[in-house]
Phi, psi and omega in degrees: 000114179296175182290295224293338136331286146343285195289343159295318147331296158319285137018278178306303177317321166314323133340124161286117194314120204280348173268357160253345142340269223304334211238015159236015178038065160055007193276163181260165177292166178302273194237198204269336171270355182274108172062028173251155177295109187260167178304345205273336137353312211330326186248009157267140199294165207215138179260179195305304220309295178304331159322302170316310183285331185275329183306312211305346198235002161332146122269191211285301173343297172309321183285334166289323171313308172319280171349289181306299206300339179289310177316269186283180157264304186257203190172152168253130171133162147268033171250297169344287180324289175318318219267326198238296198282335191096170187240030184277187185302318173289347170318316190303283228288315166315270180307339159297330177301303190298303197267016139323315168294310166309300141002272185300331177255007166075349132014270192239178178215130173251111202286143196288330172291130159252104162312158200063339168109180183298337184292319238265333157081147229295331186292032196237319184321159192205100184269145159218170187291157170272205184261004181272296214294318188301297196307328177305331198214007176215150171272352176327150174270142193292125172269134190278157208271092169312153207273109185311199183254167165294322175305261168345291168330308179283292197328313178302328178285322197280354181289301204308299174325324174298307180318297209277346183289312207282296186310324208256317154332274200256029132324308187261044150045065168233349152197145192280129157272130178256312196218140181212097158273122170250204195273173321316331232279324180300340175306155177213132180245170206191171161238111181335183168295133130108016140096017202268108167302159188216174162199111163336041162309077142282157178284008181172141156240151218194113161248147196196127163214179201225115189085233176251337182271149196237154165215168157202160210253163149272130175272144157220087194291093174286109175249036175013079174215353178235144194287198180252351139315296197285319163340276211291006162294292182326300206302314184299315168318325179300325212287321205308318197307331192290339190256358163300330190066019166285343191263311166326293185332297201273356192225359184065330179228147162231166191309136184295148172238116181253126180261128190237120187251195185278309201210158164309321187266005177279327180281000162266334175289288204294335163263004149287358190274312203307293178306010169250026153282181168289124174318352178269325190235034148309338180278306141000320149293132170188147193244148152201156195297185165259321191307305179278028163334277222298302180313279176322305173265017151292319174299346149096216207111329208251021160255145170232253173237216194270160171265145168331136171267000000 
């Protein structure tokens, strides 16, 4: 599902649900605190209708806050903040208010782990939607939001960075994000050597384009935490799908798979891992920091070839 798409959803979702319009003769609650979901509410279960009703008093910000948390899973934040509030002086004390409200309306949900530790301070907190925000923007039925691993957690922020790296590109016209799928949505399944279903788990699918070229990437967010057996498992797994030719049908091409690491030196380990692959399919692969994340994928690129004949 591409953004524009996302955002349409959103969009739709977002909407006050028009037969219960009809069926409150259009009155809205008095304010904002009127017949809305309070902290003391917390374990109680909340319906589309009320959902709906809490959707009516969003402002743009909150629905851009929503937006972001559908696309990806977590945010931290000061990611949020960058993201949605801007980086002027009043930006901090606004987004702590806002998403504090959110919060507080069951919106969002804030996990108890902060990267970085207690300095980090309300930018450190780490949201993911809640069970208001899920009825806003899936017709899925809403699950209440469970506290994740620490692991999960960093891995996720770092996807999400990558998102916000992508946002700030084309804020400043330096390039279009046309699409951005994190996990699940980004997963592919295919069928292997001897006809064995398989399945593709990259960390983002990423379309982007510049001009008239358009490119697009696989993500693979690396926190030199996996050994170098598993690199080249991943890679390898990328290899089979390209020679399944499934992705090829519908896209004609398929996507460079960028492994984005921490530092030069993790990126001198993967790509020694990388280079004991076979010489053919190294054009498929490409490692880059996180400082140049931003630099690589302006620089385009991200289309590559044919599946093997």
């Amino acid at each position: 599902m591409t953004s524009r798409q996302k955002a349409e959803r959103m969009s739709a979702a977002l909407k006050f649900d028009a037969a219960y319009y009809l069926l409150t003769a259009g009155q809205k609650p008095n304010s904002a605190h009127d017949s809305l979901t309070t902290r003391g509410d917390a374990t109680k279960r909340i319906s589309r209708a009320k959902a709906q009703e809490i959707g009516w008093h969003l402002g743009t910000r909150d629905r851009q806050t929503i937006e972001a948390l559908a696309t990806i899973q977590l945010a931290t934040g000061a990611q949020l903040r960058r993201l949605v509030w801007g980086e002027d002086s009043s930006a901090a004390r606004s987004a702590r208010r806002q998403l504090a409200k959110l919060v507080e309306l069951r919106v969002l949900a804030r996990l108890s782990h902060r990267p970085g530790g207690v300095r980090t301070g309300h930018d450190g907190y780490v949201y993911r939607l809640d069970v208001v925000g899920q009825q806003l923007t899936t017709e899925a039925t809403p699950r209440r939001p469970r506290e994740p691993s620490v692991a999960f957690i960093d891995h996720s922020i770092a996807v999400t960075e990558c998102y916000l790296a992508l946002r700030m590109l084309d804020a400043a016209s330096r390039l279009e994000l046309i699409g951005f799928e994190a996990e699940p949505w980004c997963w592919r399944s295919y069928f292997g050597p001897g006809g064995a279903p398989q399945t593709l788990r990259p960390d983002a699918f990423v379309i982007t384009a510049s001009g008239e070229w358009e490119d697009r990437w696989y993500l693979e967010v690396d926190r030199s935490s996996e050994s170098p057996g598993r690199i080249r498992d991943k890679a390898s797994n990328y290899i089979r799908y390209w020679q399944s030719g499934k992705e090829q049908l519908s896209a004609d091409v398929f996507p460079k798979v960028l492994f984005v690491v921490p530092d030069e030196r993790r990126l001198n380990q993967l790509v020694g891992v990388l280079c004991q692959l076979p010489a053919e399919h190294w054009k498929l692969l490409q490692v880059t920091t996180t400082a140049a994340f931003a630099e690589t994928l302006e620089s385009g690129a991200g289309e590559t070839v044919e599946a093997d004949s």
